[in-house]
N, C-alpha and C positions, 0 to 999 in steps of 0.2 A: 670532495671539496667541502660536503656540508658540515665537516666537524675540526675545518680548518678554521683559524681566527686571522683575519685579513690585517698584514704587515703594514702598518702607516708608515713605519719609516722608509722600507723599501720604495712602496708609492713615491711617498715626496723625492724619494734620489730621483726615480725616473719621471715623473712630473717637470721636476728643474733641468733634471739635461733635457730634455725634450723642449722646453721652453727656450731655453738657452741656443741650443742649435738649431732650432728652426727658424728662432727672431734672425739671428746671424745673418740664414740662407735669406731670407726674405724681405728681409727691413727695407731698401729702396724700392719696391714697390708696394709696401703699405704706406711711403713717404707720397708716391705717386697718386696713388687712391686718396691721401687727405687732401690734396692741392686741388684733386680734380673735383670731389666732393666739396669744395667751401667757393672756388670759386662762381663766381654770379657774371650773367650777361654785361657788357654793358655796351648799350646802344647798338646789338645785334652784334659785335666783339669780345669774344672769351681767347683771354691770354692763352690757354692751352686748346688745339683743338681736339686731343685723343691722348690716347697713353703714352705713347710713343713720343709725339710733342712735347710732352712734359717732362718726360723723363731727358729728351736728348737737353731742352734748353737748357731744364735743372742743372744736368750733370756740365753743360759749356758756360755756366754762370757762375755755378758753387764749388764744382769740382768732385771728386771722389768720398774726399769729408760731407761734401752737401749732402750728399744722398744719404750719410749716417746721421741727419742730423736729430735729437734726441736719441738716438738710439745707446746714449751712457744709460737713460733712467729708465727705458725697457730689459735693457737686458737687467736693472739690476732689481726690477718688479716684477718682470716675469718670469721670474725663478719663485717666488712665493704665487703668484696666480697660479700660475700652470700647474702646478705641485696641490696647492687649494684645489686647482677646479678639474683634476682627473684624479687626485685620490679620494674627495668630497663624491665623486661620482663612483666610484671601486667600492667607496665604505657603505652609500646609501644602496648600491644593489644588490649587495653582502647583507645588509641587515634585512633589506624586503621581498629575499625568496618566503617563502612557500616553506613550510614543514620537509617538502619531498624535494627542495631546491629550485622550481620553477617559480621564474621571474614575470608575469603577464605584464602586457607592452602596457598597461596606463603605471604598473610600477617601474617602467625601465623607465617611461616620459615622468613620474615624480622622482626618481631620483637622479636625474638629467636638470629636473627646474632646480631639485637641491643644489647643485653643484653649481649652477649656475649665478643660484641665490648668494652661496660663499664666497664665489669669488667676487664679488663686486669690492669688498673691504680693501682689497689693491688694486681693482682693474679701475675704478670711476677716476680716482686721481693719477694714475699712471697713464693713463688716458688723456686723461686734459692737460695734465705735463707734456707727452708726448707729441699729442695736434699742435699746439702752442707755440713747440720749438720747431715740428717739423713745417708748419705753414707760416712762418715766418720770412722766411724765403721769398714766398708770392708777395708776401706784403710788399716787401722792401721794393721788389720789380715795377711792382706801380708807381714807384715814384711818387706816392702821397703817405703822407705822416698817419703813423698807426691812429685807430679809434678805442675805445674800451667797447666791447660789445657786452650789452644787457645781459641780467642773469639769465639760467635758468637751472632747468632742476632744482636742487634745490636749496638754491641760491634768490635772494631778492638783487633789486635793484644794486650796482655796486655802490660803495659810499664813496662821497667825495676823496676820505682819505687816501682809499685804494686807489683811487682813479690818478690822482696826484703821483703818488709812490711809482705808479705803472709808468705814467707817462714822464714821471722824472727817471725812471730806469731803463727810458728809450733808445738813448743815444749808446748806452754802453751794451758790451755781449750779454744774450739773453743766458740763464740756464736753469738746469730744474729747481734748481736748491733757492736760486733768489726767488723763482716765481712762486712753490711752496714757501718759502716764507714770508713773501708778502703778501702772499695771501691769507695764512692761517695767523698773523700778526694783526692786518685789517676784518678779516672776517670772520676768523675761526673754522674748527670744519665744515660749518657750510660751504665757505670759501674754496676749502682743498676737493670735497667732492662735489662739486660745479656740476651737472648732469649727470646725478647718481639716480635719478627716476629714469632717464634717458637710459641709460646705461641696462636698466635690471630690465627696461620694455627690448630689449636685443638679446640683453645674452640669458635669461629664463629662457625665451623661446628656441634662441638657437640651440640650446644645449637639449631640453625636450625634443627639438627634429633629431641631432646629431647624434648623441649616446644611442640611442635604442636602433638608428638606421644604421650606424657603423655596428652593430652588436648583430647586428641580421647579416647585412652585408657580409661578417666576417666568418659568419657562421657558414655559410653558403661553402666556403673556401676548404671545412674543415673537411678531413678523410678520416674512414671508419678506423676505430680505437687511438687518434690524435687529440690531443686536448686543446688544441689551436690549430688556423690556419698557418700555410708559409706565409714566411716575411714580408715575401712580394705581394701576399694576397692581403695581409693586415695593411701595407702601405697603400693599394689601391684602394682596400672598402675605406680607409681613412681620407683620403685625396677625393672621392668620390661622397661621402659622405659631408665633409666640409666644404663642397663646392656646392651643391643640395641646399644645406641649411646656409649657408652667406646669401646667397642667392635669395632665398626666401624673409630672411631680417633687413637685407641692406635699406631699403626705406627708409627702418629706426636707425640705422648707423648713418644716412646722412644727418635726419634731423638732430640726433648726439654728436656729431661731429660738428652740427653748426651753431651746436648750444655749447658745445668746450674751449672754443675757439677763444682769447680774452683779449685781443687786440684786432681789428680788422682796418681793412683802407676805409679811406672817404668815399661816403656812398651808400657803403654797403650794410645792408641788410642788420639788426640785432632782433635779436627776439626774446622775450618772459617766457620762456617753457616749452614744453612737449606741442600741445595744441597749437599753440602763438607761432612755433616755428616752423611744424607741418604744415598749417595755412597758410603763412607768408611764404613758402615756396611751394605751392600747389596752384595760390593765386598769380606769383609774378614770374615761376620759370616752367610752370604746367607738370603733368603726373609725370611725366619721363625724367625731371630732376631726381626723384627718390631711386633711378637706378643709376646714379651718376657715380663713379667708380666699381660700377658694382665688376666688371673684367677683372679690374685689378685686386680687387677683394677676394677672389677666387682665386687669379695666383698667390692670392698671401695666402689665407685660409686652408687651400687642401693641401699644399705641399706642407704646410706647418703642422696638420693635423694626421698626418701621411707619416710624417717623421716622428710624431708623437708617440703613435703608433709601431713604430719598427721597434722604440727605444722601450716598449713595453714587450715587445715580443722578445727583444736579447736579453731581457731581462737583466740592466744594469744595477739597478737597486739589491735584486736580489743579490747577483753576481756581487757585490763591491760588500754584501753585510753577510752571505756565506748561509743563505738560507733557502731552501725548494721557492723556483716559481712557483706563482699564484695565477688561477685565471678564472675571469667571472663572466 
């Protein structure tokens, strides 16, 4: 393997189908996890009480389409994310073997933050498009008229103009395409990467826990003169490994979740930043809000990264460009 030169193309085919079919499987319960993550008490009253709550009202409110709601501009970003952020992590542990091919675990953990590092250029705005259209929903249920919620990341305060524009694009259907462009119209990319600090304090570390534990994991699996484990055993240390590492970030994915959000009800909560948001919910809904979706983040997460996994073991990139799997 050491005098192999690692296929970028092939990566990004299986990066994107991977991306592609796991959002698919998954998508109404990362719709689930953002409703239950943004919503706030009120007066000892939370709209949903569990996942199940949410999901059943969702689906007798919105319908079938509810459940998919952003899921136009996931699937059609994380085909570049997912592609970025497992062939960014193939190509950094390809470059930092060792002479004799050996990887030491603080270089699988840098080249897990690398990966993690790339992909933020599509994951921060795909993000806050995606929270934006998928919690929309809740808003409306309350029966009070949207608010603009303060910036963060890094973003400042919104300007009147945007604020106008927002609340005059109230009444009509929301979608990705208005809400990037009115935002990068009024703001610029500050505007479109809205909790891009947020974003890199989650997925740098999750990909640090992830890459290097699924890389053990799968090891475990492998039999003498194989160059991988079986399929089922790649899908379990993946499923296992992304359930591991969501578990351990979800904290920052609420506070990034409630700093992407760009409309909220009356009432409710806005926050300046990373600190300003972690403290407004440590002070008014106590430490247990920071694991508020976190069930459902683990059904989205392992089976997504389960499946990522399989789609790297059949080796569809290879197969589809006609060249020897790769394995690192």
């Amino acid at each position: 393997m050491a005098d192999k030169e690692i296929s970028l193309p092939a990566k990004l085919i299986n990066g994107a189908v991977a991306g592609v079919v796991g959002v698919s499987c998954v998508f109404p319960i990362d719709l689930v996890k953002t409703r239950l993550q943004n919503q706030e008490s009120k007066d000892g009253q939370k709209m949903y009480k569990n996942m199940r709550d949410c999901f059943v009202k969702t689906f007798r409110k919105e319908g079938f389409r509810g459940m998919y709601k952003g899921a136009g501009v996931n699937l059609v970003l994380i085909t570049p994310e997912k592609a970025i952020k497992l062939t960014a992590n193939d190509y950094f542990r390809f470059y930092l073997r060792s002479d004799k091919g050996h990887l030491p675990l603080y270089r699988e953990m840098l080249a897990g933050g690398g990966a993690g590092l790339c992909q933020m250029i599509v994951t921060s705005p795909m993000e806050m498009l995606k929270i934006t259209l998928q919690d929309a929903g809740r808003i409306s249920t309350t029966g009070q008229g949207p608010q603009l919620s303060s910036a963060g990341g890094l973003s400042a305060a919104p300007s009147r103009a945007f604020s106008a524009v927002a609340m005059a694009a109230t009444p009509q259907r929301m979608s990705a395409l208005r809400i990037a462009y009115d935002l990068f119209r009024t703001k610029g990319l500050s505007g479109v990467y809205r909790g891009a600090g947020a974003t890199l304090l989650r997925d740098i570390p999750f990909s640090m826990i992830y890459f290097p534990l699924f890389a053990h994991l799968n090891h475990l699996g492998k039999s003498e003169g194989s160059p991988t484990s079986p399929f089922y055993w790649s899908f379990s240390s993946g499923c296992l490994a992304g359930c591991i590492s969501s578990v351990m970030v979800n904290p920052m994915d609420v506070v990034k979740t409630r700093i992407q959000v760009l409309k909220r009800a009356q009432g409710e909560q806005t926050y300046n930043g990373v600190v300003d948001c972690a403290r407004k919910i440590l002070v008014a809904e106590g430490p247990s809000a920071f694991m508020k979706g976190a069930w459902c983040r683990v059904l989205v997460i392992a089976p997504l990264f389960g499946i990522a996994q399989m789609v790297y073991y059949f080796g569809v990139g290879e197969y589809v460009l006609g060249i020897e799997r790769q394995y690192y």
